[in-house]
MIDOSE-1310 file (N, C-alpha, C; in nm, 2 decimals, decimal comma, always signed):
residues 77
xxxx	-0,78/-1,81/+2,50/-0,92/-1,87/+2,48/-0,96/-1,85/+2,33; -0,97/-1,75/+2,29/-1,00/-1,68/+2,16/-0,88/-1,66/+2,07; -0,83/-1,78/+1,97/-0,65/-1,71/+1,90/-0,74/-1,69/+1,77; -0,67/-1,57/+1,68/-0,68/-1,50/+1,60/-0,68/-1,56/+1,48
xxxx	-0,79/-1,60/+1,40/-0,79/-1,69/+1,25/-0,65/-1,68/+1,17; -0,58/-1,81/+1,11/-0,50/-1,75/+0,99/-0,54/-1,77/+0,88; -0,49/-1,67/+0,82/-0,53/-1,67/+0,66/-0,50/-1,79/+0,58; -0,63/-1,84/+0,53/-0,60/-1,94/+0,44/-0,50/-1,97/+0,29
xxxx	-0,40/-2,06/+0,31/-0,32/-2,04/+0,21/-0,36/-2,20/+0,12; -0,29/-2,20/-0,02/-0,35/-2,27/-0,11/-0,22/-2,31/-0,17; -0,20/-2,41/-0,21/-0,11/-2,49/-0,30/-0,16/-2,56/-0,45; -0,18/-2,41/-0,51/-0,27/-2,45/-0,62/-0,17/-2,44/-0,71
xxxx	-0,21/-2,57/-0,82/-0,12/-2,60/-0,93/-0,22/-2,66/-1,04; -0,23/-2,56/-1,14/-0,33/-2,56/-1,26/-0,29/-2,74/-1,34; -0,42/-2,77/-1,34/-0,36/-2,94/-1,41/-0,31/-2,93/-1,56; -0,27/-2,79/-1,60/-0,21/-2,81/-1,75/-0,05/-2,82/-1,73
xxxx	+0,00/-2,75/-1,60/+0,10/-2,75/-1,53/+0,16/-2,85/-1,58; +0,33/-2,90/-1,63/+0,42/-3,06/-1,67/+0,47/-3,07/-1,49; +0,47/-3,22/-1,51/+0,54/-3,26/-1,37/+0,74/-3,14/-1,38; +0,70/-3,14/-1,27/+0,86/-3,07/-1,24/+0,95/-3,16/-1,18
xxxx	+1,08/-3,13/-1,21/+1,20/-3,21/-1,16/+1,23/-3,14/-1,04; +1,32/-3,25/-1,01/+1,38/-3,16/-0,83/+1,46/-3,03/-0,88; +1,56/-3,06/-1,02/+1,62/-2,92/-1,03/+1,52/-2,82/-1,04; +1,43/-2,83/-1,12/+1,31/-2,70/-1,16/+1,28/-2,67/-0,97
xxxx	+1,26/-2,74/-0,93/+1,19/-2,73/-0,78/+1,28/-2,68/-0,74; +1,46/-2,67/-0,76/+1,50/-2,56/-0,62/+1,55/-2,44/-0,72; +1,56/-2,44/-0,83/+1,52/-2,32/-0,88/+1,40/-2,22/-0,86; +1,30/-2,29/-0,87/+1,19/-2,21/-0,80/+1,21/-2,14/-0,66
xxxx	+1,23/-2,28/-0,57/+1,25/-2,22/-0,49/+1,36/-2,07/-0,42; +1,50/-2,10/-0,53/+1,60/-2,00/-0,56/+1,54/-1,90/-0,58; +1,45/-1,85/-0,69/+1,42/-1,79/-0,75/+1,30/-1,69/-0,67; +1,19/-1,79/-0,59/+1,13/-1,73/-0,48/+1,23/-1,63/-0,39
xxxx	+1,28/-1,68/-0,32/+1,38/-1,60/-0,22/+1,45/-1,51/-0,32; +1,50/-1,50/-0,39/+1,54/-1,37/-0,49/+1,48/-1,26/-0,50; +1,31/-1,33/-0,54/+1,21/-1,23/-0,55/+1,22/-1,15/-0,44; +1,16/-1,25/-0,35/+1,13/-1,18/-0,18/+1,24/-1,11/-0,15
xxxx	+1,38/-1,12/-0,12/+1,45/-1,01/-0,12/+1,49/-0,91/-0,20; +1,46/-0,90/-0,37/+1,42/-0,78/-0,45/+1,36/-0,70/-0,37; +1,21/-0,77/-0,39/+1,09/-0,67/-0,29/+1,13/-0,59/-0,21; +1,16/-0,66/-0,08/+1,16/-0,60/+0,10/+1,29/-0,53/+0,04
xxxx	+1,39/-0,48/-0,04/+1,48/-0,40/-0,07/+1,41/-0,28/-0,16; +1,30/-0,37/-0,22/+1,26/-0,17/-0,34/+1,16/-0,11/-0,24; +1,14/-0,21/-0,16/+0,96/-0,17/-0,06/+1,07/-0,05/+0,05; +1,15/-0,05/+0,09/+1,20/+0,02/+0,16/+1,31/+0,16/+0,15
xxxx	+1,29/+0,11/+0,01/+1,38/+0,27/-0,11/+1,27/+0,37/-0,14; +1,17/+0,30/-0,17/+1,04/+0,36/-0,22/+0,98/+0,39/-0,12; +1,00/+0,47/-0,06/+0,94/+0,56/+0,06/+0,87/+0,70/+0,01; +0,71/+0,72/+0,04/+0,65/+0,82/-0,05/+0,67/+0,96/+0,05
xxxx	+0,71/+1,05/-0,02/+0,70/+1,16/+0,07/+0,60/+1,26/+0,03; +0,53/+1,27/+0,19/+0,42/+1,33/+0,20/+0,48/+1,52/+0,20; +0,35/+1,61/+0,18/+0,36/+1,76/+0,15/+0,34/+1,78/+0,33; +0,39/+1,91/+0,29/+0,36/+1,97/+0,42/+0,24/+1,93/+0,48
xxxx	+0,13/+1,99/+0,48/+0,00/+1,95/+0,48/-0,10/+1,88/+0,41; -0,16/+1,76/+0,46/-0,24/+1,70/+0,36/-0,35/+1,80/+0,31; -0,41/+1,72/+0,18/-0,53/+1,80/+0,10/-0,62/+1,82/+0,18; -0,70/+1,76/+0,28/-0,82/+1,76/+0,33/-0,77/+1,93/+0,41
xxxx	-0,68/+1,87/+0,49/-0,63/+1,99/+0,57/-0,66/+2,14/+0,49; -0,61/+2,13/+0,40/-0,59/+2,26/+0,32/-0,75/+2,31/+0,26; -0,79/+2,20/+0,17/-0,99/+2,21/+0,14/-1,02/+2,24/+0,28; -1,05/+2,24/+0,45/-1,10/+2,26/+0,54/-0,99/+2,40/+0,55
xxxx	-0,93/+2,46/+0,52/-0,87/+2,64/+0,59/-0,92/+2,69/+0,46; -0,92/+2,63/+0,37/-0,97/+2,76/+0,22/-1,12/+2,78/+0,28; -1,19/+2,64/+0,29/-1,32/+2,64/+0,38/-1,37/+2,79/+0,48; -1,33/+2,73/+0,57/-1,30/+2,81/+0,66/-1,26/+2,95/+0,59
xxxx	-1,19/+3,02/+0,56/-1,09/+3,14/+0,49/-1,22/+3,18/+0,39; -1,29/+3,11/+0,31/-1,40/+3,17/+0,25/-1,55/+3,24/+0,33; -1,57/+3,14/+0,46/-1,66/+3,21/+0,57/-1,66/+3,33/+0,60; -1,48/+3,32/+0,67/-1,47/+3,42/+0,70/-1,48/+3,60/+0,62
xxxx	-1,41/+3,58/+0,50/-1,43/+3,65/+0,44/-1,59/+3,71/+0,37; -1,66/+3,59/+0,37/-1,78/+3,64/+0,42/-1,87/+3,72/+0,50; -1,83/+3,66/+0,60/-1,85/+3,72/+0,72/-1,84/+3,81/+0,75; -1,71/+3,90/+0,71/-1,65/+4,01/+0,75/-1,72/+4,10/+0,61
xxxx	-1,73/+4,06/+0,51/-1,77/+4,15/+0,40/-1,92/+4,20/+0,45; -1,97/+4,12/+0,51/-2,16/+4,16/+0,56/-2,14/+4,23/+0,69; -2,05/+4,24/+0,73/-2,06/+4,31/+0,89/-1,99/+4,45/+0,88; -1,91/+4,48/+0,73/-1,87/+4,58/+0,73/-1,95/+4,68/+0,63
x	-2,02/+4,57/+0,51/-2,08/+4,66/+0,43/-2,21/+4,72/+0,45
């Protein structure tokens, strides 16, 4: 009942642009597909590796770890 919008795409070509030949046109096209499998090959090398614990994690136990030590310094002095 309800299908999901697609994203609008555009076949924009600036009018300062020279008419292209059919060779220019499957060179581009060559040259598209080249791209795209550069990409999806560095996108999948380039894997970021995360720390043990993220930051937030660690700012919320220093947090915490400072209370405490509060806490404990007024209950004992």
């Amino acid at each position: 009942m309800f299908k999901p919008r697609k994203h609008k795409t555009f076949n924009y070509q600036s009018r300062f642009t020279q008419d292209k030949t059919a060779d220019s046109s499957l060179n581009e096209t060559a040259n598209r597909k080249d791209y795209i499998s550069k990409w999806k090959e560095n996108r999948e090398v380039k894997r970021k590796v995360r720390g043990t614990m993220p930051v937030k994690t660690l700012i919320l136990f220093l947090v915490l770890l400072l209370i405490c030590m509060y806490l404990l310094e007024k209950k004992y002095m």
